[in-house]
C-alpha positions in Angstrom: -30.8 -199.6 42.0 -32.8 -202.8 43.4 -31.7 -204.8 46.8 -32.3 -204.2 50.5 -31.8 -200.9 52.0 -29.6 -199.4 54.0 -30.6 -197.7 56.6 -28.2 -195.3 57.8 -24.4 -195.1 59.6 -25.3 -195.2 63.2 -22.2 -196.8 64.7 -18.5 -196.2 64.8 -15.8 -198.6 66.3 -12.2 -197.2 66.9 -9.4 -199.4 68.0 -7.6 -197.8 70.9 -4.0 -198.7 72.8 -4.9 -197.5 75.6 -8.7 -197.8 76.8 -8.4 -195.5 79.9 -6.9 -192.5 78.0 -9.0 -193.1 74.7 -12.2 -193.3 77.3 -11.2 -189.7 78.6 -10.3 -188.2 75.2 -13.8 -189.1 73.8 -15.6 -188.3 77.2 -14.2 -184.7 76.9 -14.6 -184.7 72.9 -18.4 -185.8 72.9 -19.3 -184.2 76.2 -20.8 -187.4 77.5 -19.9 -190.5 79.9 -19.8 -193.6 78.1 -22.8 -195.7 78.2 -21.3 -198.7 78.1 -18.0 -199.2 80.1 -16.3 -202.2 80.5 -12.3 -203.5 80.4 -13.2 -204.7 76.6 -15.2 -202.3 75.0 -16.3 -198.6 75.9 -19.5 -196.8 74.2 -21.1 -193.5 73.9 -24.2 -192.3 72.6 -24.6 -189.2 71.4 -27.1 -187.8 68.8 -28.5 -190.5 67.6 -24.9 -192.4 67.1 -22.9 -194.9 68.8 -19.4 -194.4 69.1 -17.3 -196.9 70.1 -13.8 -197.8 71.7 -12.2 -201.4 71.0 -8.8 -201.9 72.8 -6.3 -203.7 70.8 -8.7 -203.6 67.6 -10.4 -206.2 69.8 -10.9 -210.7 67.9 -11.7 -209.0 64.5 -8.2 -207.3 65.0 -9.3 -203.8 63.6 -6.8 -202.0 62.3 -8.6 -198.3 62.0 -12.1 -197.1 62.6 -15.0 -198.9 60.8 -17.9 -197.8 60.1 -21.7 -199.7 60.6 -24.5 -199.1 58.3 -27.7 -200.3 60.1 -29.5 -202.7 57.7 -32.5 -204.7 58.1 -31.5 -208.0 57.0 -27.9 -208.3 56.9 -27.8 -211.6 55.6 -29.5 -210.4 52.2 -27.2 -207.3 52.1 -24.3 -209.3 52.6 -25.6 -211.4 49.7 -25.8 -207.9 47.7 -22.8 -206.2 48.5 -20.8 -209.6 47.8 -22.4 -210.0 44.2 -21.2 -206.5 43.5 -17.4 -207.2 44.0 -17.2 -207.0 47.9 -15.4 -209.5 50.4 -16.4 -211.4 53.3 -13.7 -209.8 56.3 -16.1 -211.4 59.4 -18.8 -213.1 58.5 -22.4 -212.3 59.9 -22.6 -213.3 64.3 -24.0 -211.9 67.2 -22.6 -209.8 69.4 -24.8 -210.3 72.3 -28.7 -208.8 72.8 -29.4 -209.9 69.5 -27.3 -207.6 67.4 -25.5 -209.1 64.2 -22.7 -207.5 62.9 -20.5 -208.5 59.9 -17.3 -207.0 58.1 -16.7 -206.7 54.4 -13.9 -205.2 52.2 -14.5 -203.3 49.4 -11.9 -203.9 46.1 -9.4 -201.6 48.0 -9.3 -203.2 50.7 -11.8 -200.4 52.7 -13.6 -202.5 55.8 -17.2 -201.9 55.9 -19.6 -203.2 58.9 -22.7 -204.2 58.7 -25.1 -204.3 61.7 -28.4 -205.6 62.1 -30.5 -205.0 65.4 -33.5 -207.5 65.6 
């Protein structure tokens, strides 16, 4: 197989109701305090991965957890992964500290992020 690698899944987003009682379920899960803590969006770090808490699925209306694979040039993977069948959910935009993040679908329908760091 030719294209851009991917580098690994380092980040997971999970849509929550209710921000305050996700916050403490993952706090006591991971063993951690989040990172980053805020009234829309609440992250921990732990091992090496990001796990992250959207309330309300947050604009891109997430409907269940989606997962990130890091890539180094997410405009060229997106390219790749939508030549081999994929859709465009959210297309490639930063999400502040220059991070770009983008979501796809897969032919059933599966949501797959993309994240680049630069």
């Amino acid at each position: 197989m030719t294209g851009t690698s991917s580098q690994e899944i380092k980040t997971v987003l999970h849509p929550v109701s209710d921000l305050a009682k996700a916050k403490a379920v993952y706090a006591a899960l991971l063993g951690v305090a989040p990172q980053t803590d805020s009234s829309y969006y609440v992250g921990f770090e732990v091992g090496g991965q990001h796990i992250g808490l959207v309330p309300g699925g947050g604009p891109q209306g997430m409907t269940s957890p989606v997962a990130y694979w890091h890539v180094l040039d997410i405009e060229a993977k997106l390219a790749e992964v939508i030549a081999a069948g994929a859709t465009v959910k959210e297309a490639a935009h930063d999400v502040g500290g220059g991070r770009l993040v983008a979501t796809v679908t897969d032919p059933d329908g599966n949501v797959l992020g993309l994240l680049q760091d630069r």
